[in-house]
C-alpha positions in Angstrom: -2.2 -9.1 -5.4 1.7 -10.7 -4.1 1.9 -13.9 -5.6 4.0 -16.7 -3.9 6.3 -19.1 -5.9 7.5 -22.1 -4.3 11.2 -22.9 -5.3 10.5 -26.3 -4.7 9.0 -29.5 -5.7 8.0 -31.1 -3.0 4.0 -32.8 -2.9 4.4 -32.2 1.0 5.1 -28.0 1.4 2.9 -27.4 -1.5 0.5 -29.3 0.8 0.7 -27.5 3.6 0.6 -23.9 1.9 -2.6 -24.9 0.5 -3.5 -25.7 3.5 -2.7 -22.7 5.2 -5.2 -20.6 2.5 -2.1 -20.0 -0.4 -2.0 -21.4 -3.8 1.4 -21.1 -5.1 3.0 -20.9 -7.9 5.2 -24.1 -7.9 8.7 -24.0 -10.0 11.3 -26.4 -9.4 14.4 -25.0 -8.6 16.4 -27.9 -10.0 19.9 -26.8 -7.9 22.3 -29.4 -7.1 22.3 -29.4 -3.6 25.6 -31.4 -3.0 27.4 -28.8 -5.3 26.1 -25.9 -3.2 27.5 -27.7 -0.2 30.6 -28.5 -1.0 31.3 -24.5 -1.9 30.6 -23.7 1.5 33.6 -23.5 4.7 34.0 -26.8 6.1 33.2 -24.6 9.4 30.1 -23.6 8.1 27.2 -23.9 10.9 24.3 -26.6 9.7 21.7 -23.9 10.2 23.7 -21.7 7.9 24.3 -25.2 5.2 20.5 -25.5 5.0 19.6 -21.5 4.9 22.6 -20.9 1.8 20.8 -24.3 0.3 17.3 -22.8 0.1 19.1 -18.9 -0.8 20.3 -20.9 -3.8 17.1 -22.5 -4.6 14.8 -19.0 -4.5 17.6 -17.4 -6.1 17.9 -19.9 -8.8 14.2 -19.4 -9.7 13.9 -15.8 -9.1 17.3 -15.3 -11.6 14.8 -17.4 -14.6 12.1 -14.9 -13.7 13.8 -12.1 -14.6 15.6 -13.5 -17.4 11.9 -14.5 -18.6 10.7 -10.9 -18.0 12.3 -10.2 -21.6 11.1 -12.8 -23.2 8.6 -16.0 -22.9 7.8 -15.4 -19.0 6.2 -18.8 -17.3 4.8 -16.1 -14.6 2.2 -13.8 -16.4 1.1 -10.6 -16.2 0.4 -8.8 -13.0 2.0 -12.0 -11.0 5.1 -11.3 -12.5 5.8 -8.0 -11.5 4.8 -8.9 -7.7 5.8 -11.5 -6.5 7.6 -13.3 -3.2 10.0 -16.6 -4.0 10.2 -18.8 -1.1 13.0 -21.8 -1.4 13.7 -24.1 1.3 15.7 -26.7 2.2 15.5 -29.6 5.3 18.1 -31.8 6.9 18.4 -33.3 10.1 21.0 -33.3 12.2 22.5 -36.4 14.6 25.8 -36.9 16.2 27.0 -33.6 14.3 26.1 -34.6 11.1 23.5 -33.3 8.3 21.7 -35.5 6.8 20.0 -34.9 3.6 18.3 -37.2 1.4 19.6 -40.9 1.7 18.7 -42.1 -1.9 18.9 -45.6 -1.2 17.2 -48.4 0.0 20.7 -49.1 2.4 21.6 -45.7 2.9 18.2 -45.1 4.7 18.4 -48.7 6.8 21.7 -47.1 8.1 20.2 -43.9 9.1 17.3 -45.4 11.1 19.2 -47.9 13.1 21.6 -44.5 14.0 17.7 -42.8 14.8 16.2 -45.4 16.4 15.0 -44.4 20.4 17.2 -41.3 20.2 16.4 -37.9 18.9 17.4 -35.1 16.3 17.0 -32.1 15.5 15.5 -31.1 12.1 16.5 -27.9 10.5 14.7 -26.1 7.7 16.5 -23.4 6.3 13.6 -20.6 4.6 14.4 -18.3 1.7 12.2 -15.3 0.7 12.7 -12.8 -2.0 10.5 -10.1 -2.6 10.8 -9.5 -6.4 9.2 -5.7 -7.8 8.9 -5.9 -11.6 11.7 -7.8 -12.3 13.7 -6.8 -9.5 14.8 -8.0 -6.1 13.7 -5.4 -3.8 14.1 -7.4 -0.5 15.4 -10.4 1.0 15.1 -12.4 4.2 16.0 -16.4 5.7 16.2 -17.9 8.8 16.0 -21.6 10.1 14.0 -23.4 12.1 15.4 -26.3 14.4 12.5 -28.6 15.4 13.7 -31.9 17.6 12.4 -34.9 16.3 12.0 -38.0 19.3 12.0 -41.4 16.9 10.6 -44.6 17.9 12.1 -47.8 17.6 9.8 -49.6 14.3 9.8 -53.4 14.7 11.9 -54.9 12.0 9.3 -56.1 9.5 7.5 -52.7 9.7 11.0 -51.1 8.9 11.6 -52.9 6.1 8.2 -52.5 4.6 8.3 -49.0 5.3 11.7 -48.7 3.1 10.4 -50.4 0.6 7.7 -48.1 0.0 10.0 -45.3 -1.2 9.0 -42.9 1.0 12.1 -42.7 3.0 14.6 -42.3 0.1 13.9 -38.5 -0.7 12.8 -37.0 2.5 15.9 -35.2 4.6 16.5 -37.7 7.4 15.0 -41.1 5.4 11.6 -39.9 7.5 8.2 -38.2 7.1 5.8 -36.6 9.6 2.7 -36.4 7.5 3.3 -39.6 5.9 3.8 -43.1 6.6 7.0 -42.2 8.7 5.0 -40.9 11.5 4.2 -44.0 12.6 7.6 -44.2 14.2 7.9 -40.4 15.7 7.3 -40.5 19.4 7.2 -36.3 19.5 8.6 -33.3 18.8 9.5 -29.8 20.5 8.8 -27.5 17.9 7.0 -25.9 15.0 5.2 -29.6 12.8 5.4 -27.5 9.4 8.5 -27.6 10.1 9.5 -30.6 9.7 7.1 -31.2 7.0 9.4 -29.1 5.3 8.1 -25.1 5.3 7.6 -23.0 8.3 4.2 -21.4 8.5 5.4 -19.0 11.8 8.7 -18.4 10.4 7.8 -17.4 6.5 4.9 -15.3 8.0 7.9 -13.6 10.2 10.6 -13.5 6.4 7.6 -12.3 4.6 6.9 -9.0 6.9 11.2 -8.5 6.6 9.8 -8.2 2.9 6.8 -5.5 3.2 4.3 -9.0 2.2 1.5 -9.4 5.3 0.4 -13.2 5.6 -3.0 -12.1 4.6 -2.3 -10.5 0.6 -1.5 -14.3 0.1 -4.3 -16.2 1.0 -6.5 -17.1 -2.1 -10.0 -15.8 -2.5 
């Protein structure tokens, strides 16, 4: 059996790959995003940013796999030597920027009076490695561009909202599944999306990698 290992510590993808019939393997790539970024062309394309950010993230965790394989390996047995390493990484952008994660109680304010009535576009880049005891035997990424139509929340409701936390580290200081999507109107697009991990485009990144949707589900 392929197991899948999610580069990533998000509550909300693990969420939805359970969901979807797939218990992963969950380890945190721990990458520093902003130091990926700021290696890349300044004429880098945002769906290329977001795609090199989740490459970094799956390769992170598939280069302490194989370092593992020699030694202490947190992957055992059979799962280890079959196994596909999906990263990801979301930002949306707004009047030609990419936003990540605002941080901050102020940063996030900012962003949603810059949302408010008006649209976005969210992009989740997808990683997937396809790793053959010890080895990476394939590779495969895309993005997916989902637009995003935010309401306008009533003051009061804004601020409680920020206060809750929620905001401050999701890409574009808003959630879909969570208390944020109070305040989307709609979107054009794939909703896993934007929650942060593709269903219809990994399905797609896992066939470039010889894994069917179906050797993942768990019995």
């Amino acid at each position: 059996m392929t197991r899948l290992v999610l580069a990533s510590a998000s509550p909300a993808r693990l969420s939805v790959l359970r969901s979807a019939g797939v218990e992963p393997v969950v380890r945190v790539s721990n990458v520093d995003e902003d130091a990926v970024a700021a290696t890349l062309p300044a004429d880098t394309s945002p769906a290329d940013v977001v795609i090199a950010l989740a490459q970094a993230k799956a390769q992170s965790v598939a280069s302490e796999l194989t370092a593992g394989l020699d030694g202490v390996c947190w992957l055992d047995g059979a799962d280890a030597l079959d196994c596909v390493i999906v990263g990801c990484d979301s930002m949306l952008h707004i009047d030609g920027e990419l936003q990540g994660k605002p941080h901050s109680v102020d940063v996030a304010r900012e962003r949603w009076s810059q949302m408010a009535g008006r649209s976005g576009d969210l992009l989740t880049g997808h990683s997937v490695l396809r790793l053959i005891d010890g080895k990476i035997t394939a590779r495969s990424g895309a993005t997916s561009t989902t637009t995003v139509h935010f309401g306008t929340p009533a003051a009061a409701d804004l601020e409680a909202y920020l206060a809750t936390g929620e905001p401050l580290q999701v890409a574009g200081a808003f959630t879909l599944d969570g208390l944020g999507g109070w305040f989307v109107e709609k979107i054009d697009g794939d909703p896993s999306s934007v929650i942060g991990i593709g269903l219809p485009l990994v399905r797609k990144l896992l066939n470039d990698v010889g894994v069917g949707v179906a050797q993942l589900w768990s019995a």
